[in-house]
VEXFIRO-82497 format. One record per residue (C-alpha): residue in three letters; y, x, z. Coordinates in steps of 0.02 Angstrom, whole numbers, plus 50000, padded with zeros to 5 digits. Each point is the difference from the previous one (the first is absolute). Layout:
BEGIN
AlaYXZ...
***
This chain:
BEGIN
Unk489984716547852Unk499125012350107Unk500765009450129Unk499655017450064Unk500655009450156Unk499805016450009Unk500555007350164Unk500405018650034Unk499025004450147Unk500645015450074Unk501794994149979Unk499884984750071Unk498915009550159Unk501435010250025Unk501214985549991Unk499074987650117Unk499765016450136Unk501815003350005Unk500624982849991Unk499024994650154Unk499905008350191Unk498285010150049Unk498744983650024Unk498125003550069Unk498894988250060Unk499085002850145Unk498685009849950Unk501465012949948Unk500074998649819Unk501475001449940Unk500354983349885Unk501875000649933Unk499955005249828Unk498224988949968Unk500954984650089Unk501595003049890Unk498995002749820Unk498934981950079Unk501474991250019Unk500445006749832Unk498414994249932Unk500334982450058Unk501524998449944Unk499585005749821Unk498494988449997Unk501174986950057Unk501425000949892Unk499415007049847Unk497984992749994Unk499525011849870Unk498335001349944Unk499585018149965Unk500475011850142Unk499795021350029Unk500655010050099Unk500135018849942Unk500125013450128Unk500165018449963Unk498525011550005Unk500605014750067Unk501285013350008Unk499835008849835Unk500154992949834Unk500175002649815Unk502095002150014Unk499595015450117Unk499205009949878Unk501874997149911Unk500995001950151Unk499285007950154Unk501334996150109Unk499694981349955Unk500214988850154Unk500265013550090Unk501344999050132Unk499124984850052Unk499504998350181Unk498365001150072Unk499404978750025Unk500104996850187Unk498325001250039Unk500324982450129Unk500084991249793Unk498535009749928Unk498854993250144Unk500504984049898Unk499525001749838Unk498034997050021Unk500534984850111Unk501244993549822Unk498425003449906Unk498994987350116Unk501354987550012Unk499965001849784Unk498254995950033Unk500074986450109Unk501264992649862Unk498865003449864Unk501435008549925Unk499385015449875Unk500635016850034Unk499965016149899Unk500305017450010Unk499995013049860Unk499625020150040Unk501405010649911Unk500954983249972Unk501504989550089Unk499794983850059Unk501664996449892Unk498885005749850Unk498794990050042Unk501284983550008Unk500805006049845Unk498285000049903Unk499764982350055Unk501364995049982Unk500035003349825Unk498484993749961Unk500504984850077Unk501654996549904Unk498995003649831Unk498744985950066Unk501544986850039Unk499824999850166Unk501435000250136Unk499885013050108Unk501045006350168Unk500015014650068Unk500335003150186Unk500555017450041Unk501355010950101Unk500195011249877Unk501424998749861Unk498915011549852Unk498934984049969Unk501494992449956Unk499755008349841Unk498644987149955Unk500984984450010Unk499864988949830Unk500384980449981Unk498184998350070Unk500065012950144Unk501164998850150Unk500005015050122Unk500434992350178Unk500905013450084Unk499905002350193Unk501505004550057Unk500014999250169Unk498314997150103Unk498884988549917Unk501004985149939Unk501615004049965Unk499584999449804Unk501055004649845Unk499104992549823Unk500125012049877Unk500164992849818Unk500725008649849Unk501594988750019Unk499905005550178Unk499885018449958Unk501384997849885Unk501124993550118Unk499635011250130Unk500045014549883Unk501305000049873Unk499064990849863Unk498375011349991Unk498534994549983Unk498325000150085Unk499395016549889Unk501565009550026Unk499855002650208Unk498805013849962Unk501315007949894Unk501294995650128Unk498615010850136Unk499875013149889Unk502125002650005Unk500234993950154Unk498425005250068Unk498964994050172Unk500175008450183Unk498584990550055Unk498805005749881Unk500915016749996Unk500184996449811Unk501445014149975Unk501034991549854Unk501295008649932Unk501155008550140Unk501754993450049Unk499624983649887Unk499964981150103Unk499444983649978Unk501814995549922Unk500065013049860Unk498184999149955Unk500514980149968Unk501265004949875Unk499195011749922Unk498524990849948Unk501154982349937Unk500865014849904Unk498145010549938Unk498604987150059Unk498755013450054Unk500105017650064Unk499295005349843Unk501654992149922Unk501255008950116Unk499215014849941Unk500084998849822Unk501614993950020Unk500865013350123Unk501365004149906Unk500514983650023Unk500125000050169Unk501575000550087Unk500505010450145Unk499565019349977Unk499315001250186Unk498944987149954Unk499265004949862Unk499635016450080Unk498964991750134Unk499144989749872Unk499755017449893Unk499445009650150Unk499024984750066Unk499084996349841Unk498275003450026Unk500044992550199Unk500584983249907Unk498625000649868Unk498865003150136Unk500704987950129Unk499774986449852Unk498335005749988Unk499664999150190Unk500944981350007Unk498984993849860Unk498594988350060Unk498254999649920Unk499664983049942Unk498255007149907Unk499515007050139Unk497915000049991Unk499724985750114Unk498314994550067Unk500564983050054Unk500594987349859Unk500934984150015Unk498444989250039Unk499765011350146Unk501664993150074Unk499414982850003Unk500104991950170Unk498484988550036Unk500164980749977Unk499854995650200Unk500315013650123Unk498945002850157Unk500915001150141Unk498605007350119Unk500565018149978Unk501884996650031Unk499514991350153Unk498975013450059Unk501155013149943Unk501564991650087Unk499124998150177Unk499565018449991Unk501845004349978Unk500634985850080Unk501054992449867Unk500144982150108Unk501394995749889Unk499155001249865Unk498554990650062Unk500724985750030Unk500614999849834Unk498345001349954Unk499044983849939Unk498215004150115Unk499404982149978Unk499085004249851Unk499445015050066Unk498914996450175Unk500414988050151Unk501475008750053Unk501204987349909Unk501654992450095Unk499004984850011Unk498394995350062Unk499144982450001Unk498964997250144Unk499404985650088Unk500144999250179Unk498804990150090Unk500514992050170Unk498454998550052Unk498915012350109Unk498394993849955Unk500295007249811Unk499155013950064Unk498245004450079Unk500225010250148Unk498165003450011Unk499855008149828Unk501815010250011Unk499805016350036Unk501745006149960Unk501874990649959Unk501835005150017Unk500754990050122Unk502004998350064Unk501104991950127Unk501694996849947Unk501144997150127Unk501844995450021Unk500945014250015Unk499465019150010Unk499824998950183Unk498044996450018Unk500015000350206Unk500864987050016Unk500604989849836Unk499184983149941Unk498305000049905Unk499934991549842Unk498655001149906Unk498355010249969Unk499335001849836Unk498375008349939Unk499315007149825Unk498184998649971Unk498544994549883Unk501454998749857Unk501024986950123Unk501594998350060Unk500404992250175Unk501284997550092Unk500294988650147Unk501144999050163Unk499595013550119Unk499474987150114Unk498814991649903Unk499045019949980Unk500065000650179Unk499024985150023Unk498855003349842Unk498465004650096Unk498905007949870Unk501735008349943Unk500105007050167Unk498235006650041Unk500045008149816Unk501745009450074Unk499225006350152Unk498535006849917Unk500235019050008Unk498614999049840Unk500964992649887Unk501605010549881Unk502094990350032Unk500805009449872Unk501924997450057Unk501915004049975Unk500675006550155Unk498415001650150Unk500855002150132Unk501134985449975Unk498164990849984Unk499345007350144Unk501394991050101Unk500334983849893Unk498064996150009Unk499805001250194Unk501704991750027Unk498874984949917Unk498675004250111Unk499055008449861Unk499205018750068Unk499785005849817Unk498885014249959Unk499685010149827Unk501655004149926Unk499415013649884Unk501424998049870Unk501905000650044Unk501035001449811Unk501675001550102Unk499415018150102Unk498885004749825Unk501755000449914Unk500815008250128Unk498485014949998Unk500075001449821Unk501935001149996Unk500625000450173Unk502065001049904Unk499674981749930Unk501284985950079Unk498594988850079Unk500714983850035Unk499054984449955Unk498664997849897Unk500644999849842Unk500885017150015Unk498165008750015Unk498884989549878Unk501235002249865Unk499455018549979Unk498374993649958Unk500714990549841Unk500054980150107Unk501424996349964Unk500034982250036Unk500234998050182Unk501694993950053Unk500915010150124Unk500344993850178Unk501974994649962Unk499464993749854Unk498934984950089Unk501125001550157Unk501575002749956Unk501105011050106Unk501344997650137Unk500504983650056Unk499084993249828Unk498375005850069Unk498804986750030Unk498004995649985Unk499684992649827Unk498954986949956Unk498264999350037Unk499445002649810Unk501065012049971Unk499395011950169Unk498244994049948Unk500265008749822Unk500865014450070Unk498605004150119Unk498834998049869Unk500645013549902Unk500425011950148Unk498215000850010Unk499314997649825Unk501175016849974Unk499485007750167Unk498114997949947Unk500485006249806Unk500995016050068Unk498525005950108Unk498905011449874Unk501385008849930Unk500615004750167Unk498195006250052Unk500035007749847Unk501425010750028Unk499545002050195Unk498485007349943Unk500755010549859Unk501465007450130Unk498355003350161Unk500844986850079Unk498884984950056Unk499445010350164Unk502004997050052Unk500074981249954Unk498214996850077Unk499885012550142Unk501734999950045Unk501234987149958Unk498934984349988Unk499225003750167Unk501795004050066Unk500654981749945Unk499034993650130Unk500515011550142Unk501724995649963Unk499824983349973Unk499254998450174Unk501485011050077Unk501204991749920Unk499154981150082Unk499965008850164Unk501615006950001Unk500895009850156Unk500344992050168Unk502165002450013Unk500664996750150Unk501644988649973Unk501015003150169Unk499815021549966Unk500924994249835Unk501144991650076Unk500615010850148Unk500165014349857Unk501124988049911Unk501084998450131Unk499955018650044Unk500555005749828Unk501314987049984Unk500725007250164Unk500015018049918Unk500594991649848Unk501574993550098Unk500515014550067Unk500115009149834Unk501054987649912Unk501115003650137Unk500005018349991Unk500054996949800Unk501444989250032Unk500975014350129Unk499725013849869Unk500834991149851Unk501374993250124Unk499774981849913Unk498664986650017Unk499164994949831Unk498434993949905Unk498755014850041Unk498764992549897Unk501194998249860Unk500035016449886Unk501844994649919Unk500744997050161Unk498985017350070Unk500405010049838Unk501874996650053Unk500315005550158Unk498615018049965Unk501075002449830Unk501764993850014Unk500304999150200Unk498945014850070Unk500575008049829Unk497995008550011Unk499635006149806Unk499334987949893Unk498325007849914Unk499564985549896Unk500724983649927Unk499194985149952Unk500844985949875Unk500654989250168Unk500535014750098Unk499505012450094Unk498105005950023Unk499484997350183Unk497975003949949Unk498895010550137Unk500205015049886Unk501935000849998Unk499964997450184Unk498925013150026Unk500955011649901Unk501604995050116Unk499075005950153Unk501075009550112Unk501594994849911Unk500204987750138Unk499254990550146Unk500054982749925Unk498795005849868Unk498405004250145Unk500344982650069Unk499974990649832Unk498095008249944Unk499424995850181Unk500644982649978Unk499274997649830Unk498455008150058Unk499924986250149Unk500274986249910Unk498915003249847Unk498565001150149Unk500754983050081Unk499994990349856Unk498365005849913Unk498885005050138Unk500714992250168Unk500544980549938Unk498995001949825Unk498255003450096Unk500454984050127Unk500234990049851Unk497945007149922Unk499264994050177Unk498574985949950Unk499604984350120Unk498555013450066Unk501425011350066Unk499325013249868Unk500785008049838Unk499004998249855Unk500435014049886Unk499335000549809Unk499495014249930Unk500345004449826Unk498295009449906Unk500815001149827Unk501675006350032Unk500235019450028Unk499575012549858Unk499055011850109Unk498954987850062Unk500704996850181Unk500224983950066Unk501564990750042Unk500544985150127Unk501004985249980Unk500574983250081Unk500675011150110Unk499665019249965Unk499065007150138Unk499755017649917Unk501665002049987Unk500854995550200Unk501125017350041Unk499615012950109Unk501455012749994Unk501104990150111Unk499204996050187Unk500554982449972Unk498794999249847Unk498765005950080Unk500104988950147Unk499694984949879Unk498075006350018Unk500064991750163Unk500054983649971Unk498255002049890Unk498694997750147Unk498264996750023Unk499514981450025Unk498875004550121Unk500865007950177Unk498525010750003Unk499895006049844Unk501205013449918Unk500615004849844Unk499225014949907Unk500715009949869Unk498825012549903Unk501125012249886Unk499445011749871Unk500865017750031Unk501065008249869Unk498574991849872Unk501105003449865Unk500105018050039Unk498115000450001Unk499794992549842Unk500935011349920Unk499145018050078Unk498474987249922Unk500384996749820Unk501295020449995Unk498635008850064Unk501045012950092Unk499235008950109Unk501435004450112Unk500254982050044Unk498254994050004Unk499515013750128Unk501554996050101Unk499434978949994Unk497985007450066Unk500565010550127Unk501054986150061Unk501635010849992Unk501834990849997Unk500204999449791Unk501765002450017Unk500015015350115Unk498785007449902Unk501194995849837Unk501545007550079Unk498895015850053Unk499375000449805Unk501784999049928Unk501145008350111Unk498475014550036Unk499974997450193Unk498984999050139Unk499674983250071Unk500835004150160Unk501515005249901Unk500164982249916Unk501434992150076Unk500444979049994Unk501145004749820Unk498705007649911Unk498734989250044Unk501274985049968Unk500205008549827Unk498285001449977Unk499504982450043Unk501384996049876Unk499215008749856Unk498134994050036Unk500504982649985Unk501285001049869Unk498275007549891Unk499194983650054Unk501604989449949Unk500495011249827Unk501245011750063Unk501595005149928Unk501125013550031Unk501474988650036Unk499214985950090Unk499115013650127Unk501695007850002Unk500764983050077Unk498454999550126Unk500465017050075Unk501875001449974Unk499675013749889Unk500915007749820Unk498794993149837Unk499885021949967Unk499255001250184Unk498824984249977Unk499295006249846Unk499905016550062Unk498744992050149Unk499254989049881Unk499555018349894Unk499495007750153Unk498764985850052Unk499465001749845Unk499445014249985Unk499414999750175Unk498814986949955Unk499435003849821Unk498514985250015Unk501684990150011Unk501015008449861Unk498494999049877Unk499654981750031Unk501834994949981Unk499945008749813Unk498184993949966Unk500434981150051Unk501485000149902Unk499175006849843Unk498414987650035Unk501474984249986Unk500435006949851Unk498505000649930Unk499344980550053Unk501524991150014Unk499244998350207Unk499495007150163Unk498704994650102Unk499514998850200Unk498375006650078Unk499294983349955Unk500604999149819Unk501724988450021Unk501045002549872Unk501865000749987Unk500535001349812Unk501715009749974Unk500894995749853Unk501455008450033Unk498895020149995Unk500445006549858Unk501874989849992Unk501495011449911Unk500884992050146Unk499895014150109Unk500294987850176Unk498624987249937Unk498965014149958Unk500395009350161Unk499614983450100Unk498494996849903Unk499335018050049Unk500264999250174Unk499094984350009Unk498625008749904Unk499745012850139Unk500294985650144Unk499184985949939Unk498295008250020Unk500225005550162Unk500934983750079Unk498864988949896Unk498465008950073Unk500464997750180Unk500354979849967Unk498145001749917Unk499435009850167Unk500754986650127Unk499134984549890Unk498435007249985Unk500095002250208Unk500464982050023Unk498684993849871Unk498835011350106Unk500394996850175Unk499794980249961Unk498115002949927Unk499695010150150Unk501064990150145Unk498574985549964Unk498735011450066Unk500685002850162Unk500824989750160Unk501695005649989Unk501314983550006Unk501215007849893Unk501254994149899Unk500805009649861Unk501744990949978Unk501015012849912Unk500025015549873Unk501545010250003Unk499775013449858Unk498905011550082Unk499874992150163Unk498684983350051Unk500604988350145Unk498874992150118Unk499834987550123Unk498485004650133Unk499454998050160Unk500685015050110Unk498135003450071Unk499465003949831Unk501395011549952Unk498945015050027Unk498374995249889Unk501234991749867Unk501065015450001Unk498595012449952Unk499094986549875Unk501474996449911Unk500765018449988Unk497915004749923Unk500404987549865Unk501685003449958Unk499675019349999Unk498524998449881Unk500754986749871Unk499985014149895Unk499355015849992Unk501215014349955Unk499965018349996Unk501104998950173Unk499764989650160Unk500904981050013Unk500855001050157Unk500354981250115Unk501264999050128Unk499614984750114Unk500964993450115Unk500404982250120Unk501074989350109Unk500594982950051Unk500914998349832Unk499955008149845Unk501365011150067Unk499395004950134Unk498485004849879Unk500925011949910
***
């Protein structure tokens, strides 16, 4: 027997919107109610296989009933406008499924299903239909079920006559109009007959079987107040009967045949459609192998030979080093494998090194490596002795361009957004923890082979969508070139003088000694300072201080709750200067002796694919990150020297760039004119908002000031600048107002940015880096405030990292040209550390400070602050 599903469509939208939390994908669609009716669309397919399929939606707000019953429908409210975004994306997925779908003007979709319906049971053939809605219970027959949602999506009630009869008293299917026309419907503002419920409509009709039976029978009913609400109600139940009554001859357009699902389904357009809304889930339920090369498997054959290729005829390949472990400055080489002229090789890294034809084709700046990670390359390669030239394809930093929020980890995590699916991940052919441990030879050979079979098959849809997004001049005139800056900082590393470390470490433990004591004298006990149980103790139950905050174990001892104790008594003080000194002993004092290579230098790595905005970050150890606020952090600085005794270190440091590049992209004219004349931005703030003269601006008001300029950069909020300044939320937004309106370039971008997100789903730097916002139109009102501050400060922040690349990119084209021995060993944010002979300090200053100031042009100056000493504190 043939089976039929017809599927209310605006129901089950409404169902599958509320039943699941506000998705979008990154592009800022919002994708709930189409991933909820898809995952109802599977599971139909699934369970039921049916071989005629429609979906009916309604066609609009007015139809035949209303010409009955104005008031139809009418205390319903307005459809959130986050689902009706939706529907032409349900329509497209209905597509993709090669499911039909129908709409009727002046009709329901439930007349619609009804008319099918019936034509259906009059041709034998079974048919379901899938709705929220209880009127289309109406239709049920021994050949049509109604599967009612209940409760999201798939919490299902099957609605038979038996079923009906049991649920309702013994009508049947026919009868729950009449039982609507009694009882009514408040969700179709069907009126009913007043004062009369689903109970007494029940026993009215097993006693009169229709409306038009209780009528002719009144006298017979029982009860005088209710037969004067039937009497009074008498043409509201006729009417309500009417309005309850589905139209199964409704003048269709589409027939049964129309229904009929296709033989073999294509899966292209489900594929397609689920990467744009990034239904992974659902892709990976997905069978692709029919569809292109992006199956879970893929049958190569890996050659172990390098003579499989001619070097003298290749003009372009992806190549990769894999490596054991992620740290590539110092962990073992294992192989090398190369895609090119349809082969797959891979060999031991060893074996590349020695390949000479291999080699001269890697060094030739001519020819195209297309890789997964440069950088890591750049370093790998010459650690083999290889100087390799022409990277001009790097998957791992496209991916991050086109999508800078996407986890990057190893290789598998970024080709699998181009649909290759069949790379194994990293713990997959490791293992983790103590299980980790090389496989076998064929097994690294094959995994190789498809890192860069998929490498090689993600590339033109990533140019594609670089192109598409004005992106390529970031990958190619930024980033790529950047890799290899880094890479060479990162093999030069910083000079760190062990015995400075050391004397600090015995310094601070000193200091650290003497507060345990004074810790100890204050709580009149000696205990486990390190120990928050033991701490929480003698602050809560012997110093009897009061407790702000409990945790499940005990007492909360957190920074925070300390802070908040401040004052209460002297023990508190010592205990955040003790925690403050040891955090800095442990990490920074011991952990940096621990980072210092055989060369007596630290070899940082920088991360290139980490930060949203676009700045870099260090690791293996953190350099960026070394503290400055307490004298002993800063001190640390001193044991990074020069490794020459006459050269010193240099530090070049944009000022206030931030600032800069936001009187740039605001336009403001207050704040550009005070950045060209060269005034002090936050005196000339304070004189804007508080109406003064600039001699009248004392240190407060310009500390406020400064306060407010860089909470705009950072996405200010009343309450967090309200922390910053010790200030009521009512007196930070009042500031916040006044700035404001003091600076309305400011105030008008803030609004304009916000609405822009909106709009895309994105912002965008000077340079066109995106940062996609899912969370900008969010109900959530925190997501959605969080999402719109990072609208206004991603540009700005983001542009600034894009300001300080393009310098370093620049500076090491031009640094060729000239005679200068410097070498850049460090970028801080907005800062570049050097190593240079002191006699050039002079000539290097004023070259370097021309090409920093000019990375960029913007409608204000770029200031540089340089500065130098024996160590990098002194350089500061």
């Amino acid at each position: 027997m043939s089976k039929l599903v017809l599927v209310d469509g605006n129901s089950l939208s409404f169902r599958a919107f509320y039943a699941l939390p506000l998705l979008q994908n990154k592009a800022g669609i919002l994708t709930n109610a189409i991933y909820g009716f898809a995952m109802l669309l599977e599971k139909i397919l699934k369970e039921e296989h049916p071989d005629h399929f429609l979906v009916a939606f309604d066609a609009g707000k007015t139809t035949f009933r209303h010409q009955t019953y104005g008031d139809y429908k009418g205390g319903r409210q307005k459809t959130p406008p986050e689902l009706s975004e939706q529907f032409p994306y349900i329509r497209q997925l209905l597509d993709a499924y090669q499911i039909k779908h129908y709409e009727l003007e002046n009709y329901e979709a439930d007349d619609i299903i009804g008319t099918l319906s019936k034509e259906a049971d009059q041709a034998g053939m079974e048919t379901i239909i899938i709705t929220g809605d209880r009127d289309l219970t109406q239709l049920a027959t021994d050949r049509v079920t109604i599967y009612y949602t209940k409760k999201g999506v798939t919490d299902v009630d099957h609605y038979t006559p038996k079923f009906i009869a049991e649920k309702y008293n013994g009508i049947q299917p026919k009868q729950i109009i009449d039982m609507k026309g009694l009882m009514g419907d408040t969700s179709d503002n069907i009126p009913g007959v007043a004062g009369v419920g689903e109970k007494t409509a029940l026993k009215l009709l097993n006693q009169f079987e229709s409306v038009e039976g209780v009528y002719e029978h009144l006298d017979d009913v029982s009860g005088k107040k209710l037969k004067e609400k039937l009497e009074n109600g008498k043409s509201d139940a006729l009417m309500s009967k009417q309005l309850a009554t589905i139209n199964v001859d409704s003048p269709l357009e589409v027939s049964l045949n129309d229904t009929k699902l296709p033989d073999s389904m294509d899966e292209q357009d489900k594929i397609e459609l689920f990467k744009k809304l990034e239904f992974n889930q659902l892709l990976n339920n997905l069978d692709v192998e029919s569809v292109d090369s992006g199956d879970t498997e893929l049958d190569i054959d890996v050659q172990t030979s390098l003579d499989a290729i001619d070097y003298t005829q290749l003009e372009s390949a992806t190549i990769h080093f894999e490596i054991d472990g992620s740290n590539y400055l110092k962990d073992d080489i294992l192989k090398f494998g190369i895609y090119a002229q349809d082969q797959h090789v891979v060999v031991d890294a060893q074996d590349a090194a020695a390949h000479g034809a291999l080699v001269k084709w890697l060094e030739d700046s001519h020819t195209e490596k297309v890789v997964y990670d440069a950088k890591k390359t750049y370093v790998v390669a010459h650690r083999l002795d290889i100087q390799i030239e022409g990277i001009q394809f790097d998957a791992m930093l496209a991916s991050y361009i086109i999508d800078p929020s996407r986890s990057i980890g190893d290789v598998k995590s970024v080709v699998e957004h181009y649909n290759q699916y069949y790379v194994p991940s990293d713990i997959q052919v490791y293992g983790k923890g103590k299980k980790r441990a090389v496989p076998e030879d064929d097994v690294l050979n094959e995994y190789v082979g498809k890192i860069v079979h998929s490498i090689s098959e993600s590339k033109p849809e990533m140019i594609e969508q670089l192109t598409a997004h004005q992106q390529r001049e970031l990958l190619y005139d930024i980033e790529l070139p950047l890799a290899r800056i880094l890479s060479e900082m990162e093999e030069t590393g910083v000079y760190t003088d062990r015995s400075d470390l050391e004397e600090m470490e015995q310094e601070i433990k000193e200091k650290l000694d003497v507060l345990v004591q004074q810790i100890y004298d204050a709580a009149g006990e000696k205990f486990n300072v390190n120990s928050p149980k033991q701490l929480g103790v003698v602050l809560f139950e012997k110093l009897e201080l009061p407790v702000i905050k409990k945790t499940k174990t005990g007492y909360s001892t957190a920074v925070d709750v300390l802070e908040q104790l401040q004052g209460e008594h002297p023990i508190i003080d010592y205990i955040l200067d003790y925690r403050q000194l040891a955090k800095l002993q442990s990490t920074y004092v011991e952990g940096l002796q621990k980072m210092i290579s055989k060369d007596q230098r630290i070899h940082t790595r920088f991360n290139q694919t980490l930060a949203q905005t676009g700045r870099l970050s260090s690791i293996d150890p953190n350099l960026q990150n070394i503290p400055v606020r307490l004298e002993e952090g800063k001190r640390i600085r001193k044991a990074f020297k020069p490794t020459h005794e006459d050269s010193v270190i240099f530090s070049a440091d944009y000022s206030q760039i931030e600032l800069r590049v936001l009187a740039h992209i605001t336009g403001d004219e207050s704040m550009k004119q005070a950045f060209i004349h060269d005034h002090d931005v936050h005196t000339a703030t304070a004189m804007k908002v508080f109406n003064v003269e600039a001699d009248e601006v004392d240190s407060l008001m310009r500390r406020q000031a400064k306060a407010v300029n860089f909470g705009i950069v950072y996405g200010i909020s009343d309450y967090g600048l309200s922390q910053s300044l010790g200030i009521t939320r009512k007196q930070a937004k009042q500031f916040i107002d006044d700035y404001l309106d003091s600076f309305p370039g400011v105030k008008e971008y803030m609004h304009n940015i916000k609405k822009e997100a909106k709009a895309n789903g994105y912002v965008e730097t000077l340079l066109h880096r995106r940062r996609y916002l899912p969370d900008i139109s969010s109900r959530n009102f925190n997501m959605r405030s969080f999402a719109e501050r990072t609208a206004m400060n991603t540009p700005i922040q983001g542009s600034a990292a894009d300001i300080i690349k393009l310098a370093m990119v620049n500076y090491a084209k031009a640094i060729q040209d000239t005679d200068f021995n410097a070498t850049l060993l460090l970028q801080v944010h907005d800062e570049l550390i050097f190593e240079i002979p002191k006699d050039e300090v002079d000539a290097f200053s004023e070259f370097v400070t021309e090409i920093m100031e000019h990375a960029l042009e913007l409608d204000v100056p770029l200031k540089v602050e340089s500065s130098y000493g024996a160590t990098w504190y002194d350089a500061k």
